[in-house]
LUMGUTOR-908601 format. One record per residue (C-alpha): residue number from 1; residue in three letters; x, y, z. Coordinates in Angstrom, 3 decimals. Each point is the difference from the previous one (the first is absolute). Layout:
LUMGUTOR-908601
<rec resi="NUM" resn="ALA" east="X" north="Y" up="Z"/>
...
This chain:
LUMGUTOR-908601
<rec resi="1" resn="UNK" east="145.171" north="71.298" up="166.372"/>
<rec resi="2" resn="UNK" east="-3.490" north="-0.377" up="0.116"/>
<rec resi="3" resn="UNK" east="-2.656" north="-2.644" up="-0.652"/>
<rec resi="4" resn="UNK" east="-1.559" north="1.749" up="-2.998"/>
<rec resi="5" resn="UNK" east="3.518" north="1.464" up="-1.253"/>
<rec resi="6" resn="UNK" east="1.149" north="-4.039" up="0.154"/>
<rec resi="7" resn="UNK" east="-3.316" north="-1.157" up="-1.697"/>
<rec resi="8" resn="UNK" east="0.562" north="2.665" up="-2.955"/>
<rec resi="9" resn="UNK" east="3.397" north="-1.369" up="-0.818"/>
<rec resi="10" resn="UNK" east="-1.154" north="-3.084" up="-0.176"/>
<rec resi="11" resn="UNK" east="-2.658" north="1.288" up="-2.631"/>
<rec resi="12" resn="UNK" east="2.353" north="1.911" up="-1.808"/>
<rec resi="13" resn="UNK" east="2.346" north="-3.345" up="-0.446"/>
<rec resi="14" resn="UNK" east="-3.176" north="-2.411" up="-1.458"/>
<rec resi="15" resn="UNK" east="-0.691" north="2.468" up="-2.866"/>
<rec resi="16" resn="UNK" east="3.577" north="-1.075" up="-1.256"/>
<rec resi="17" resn="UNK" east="-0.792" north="-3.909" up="0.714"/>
<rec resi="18" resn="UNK" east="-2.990" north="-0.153" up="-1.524"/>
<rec resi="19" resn="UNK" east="0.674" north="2.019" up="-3.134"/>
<rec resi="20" resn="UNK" east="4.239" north="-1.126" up="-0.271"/>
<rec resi="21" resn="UNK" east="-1.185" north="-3.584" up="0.746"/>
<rec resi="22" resn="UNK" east="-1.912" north="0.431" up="-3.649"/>
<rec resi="23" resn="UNK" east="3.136" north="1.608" up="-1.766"/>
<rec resi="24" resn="UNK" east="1.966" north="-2.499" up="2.193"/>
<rec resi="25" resn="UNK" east="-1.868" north="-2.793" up="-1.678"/>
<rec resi="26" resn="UNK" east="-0.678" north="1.327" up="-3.386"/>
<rec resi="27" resn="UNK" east="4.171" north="-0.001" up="-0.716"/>
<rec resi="28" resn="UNK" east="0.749" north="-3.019" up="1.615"/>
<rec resi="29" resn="UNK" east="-2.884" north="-2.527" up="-0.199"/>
<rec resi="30" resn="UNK" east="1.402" north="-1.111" up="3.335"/>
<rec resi="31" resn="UNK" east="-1.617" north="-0.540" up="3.315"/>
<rec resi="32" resn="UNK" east="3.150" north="-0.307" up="1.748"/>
<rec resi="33" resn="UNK" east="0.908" north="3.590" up="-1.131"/>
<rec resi="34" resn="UNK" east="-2.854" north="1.269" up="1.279"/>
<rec resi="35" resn="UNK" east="0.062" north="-1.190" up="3.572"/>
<rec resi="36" resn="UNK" east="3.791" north="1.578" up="0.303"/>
<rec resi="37" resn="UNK" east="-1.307" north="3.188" up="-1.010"/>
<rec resi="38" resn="UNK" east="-2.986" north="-0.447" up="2.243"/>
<rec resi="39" resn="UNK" east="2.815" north="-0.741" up="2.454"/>
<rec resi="40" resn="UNK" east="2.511" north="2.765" up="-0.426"/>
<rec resi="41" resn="UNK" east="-3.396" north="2.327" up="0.154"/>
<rec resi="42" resn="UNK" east="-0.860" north="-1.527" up="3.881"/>
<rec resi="43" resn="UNK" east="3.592" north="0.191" up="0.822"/>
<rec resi="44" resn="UNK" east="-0.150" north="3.978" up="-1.082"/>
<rec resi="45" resn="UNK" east="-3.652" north="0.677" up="1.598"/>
<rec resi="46" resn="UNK" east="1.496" north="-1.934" up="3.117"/>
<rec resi="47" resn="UNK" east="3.016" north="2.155" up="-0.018"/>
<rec resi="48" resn="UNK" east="-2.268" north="3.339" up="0.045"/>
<rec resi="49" resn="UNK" east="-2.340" north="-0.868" up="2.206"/>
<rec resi="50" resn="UNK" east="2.738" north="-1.295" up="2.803"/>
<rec resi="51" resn="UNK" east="1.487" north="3.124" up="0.081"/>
C-alpha cells in the first residue's frame, strides 16, 4: 500500500473522531467515553493501514 493510499485512510478515520467525539460527548457528558472511542477509532485506522 502506498504512502498517499495510507495517508487517505488516515483522513477518512478523523472525520469520524472529530464529529463522533461531539455525539460521543453530547450523550455521555464524559471525557473518559470519549478517549475509548478515540481509542477503538486508532486501533481500527491502525488495523487498515497495517495491512
Amino acid at each position: 500500500m502506498d504512502v498517499a493510499r495510507r495517508i487517505g485512510i488516515l483522513v477518512f478515520f478523523a472525520v469520524p473522531a472529530i464529529i463522533g467525539g461531539g455525539i460521543v460527548y453530547h450523550f455521555t457528558d464524559s471525557l473518559t467515553s470519549i478517549a475509548i472511542y478515540q481509542v477503538i477509532l486508532l486501533l481500527a485506522a491502525g488495523a487498515f493501514v497495517s495491512r
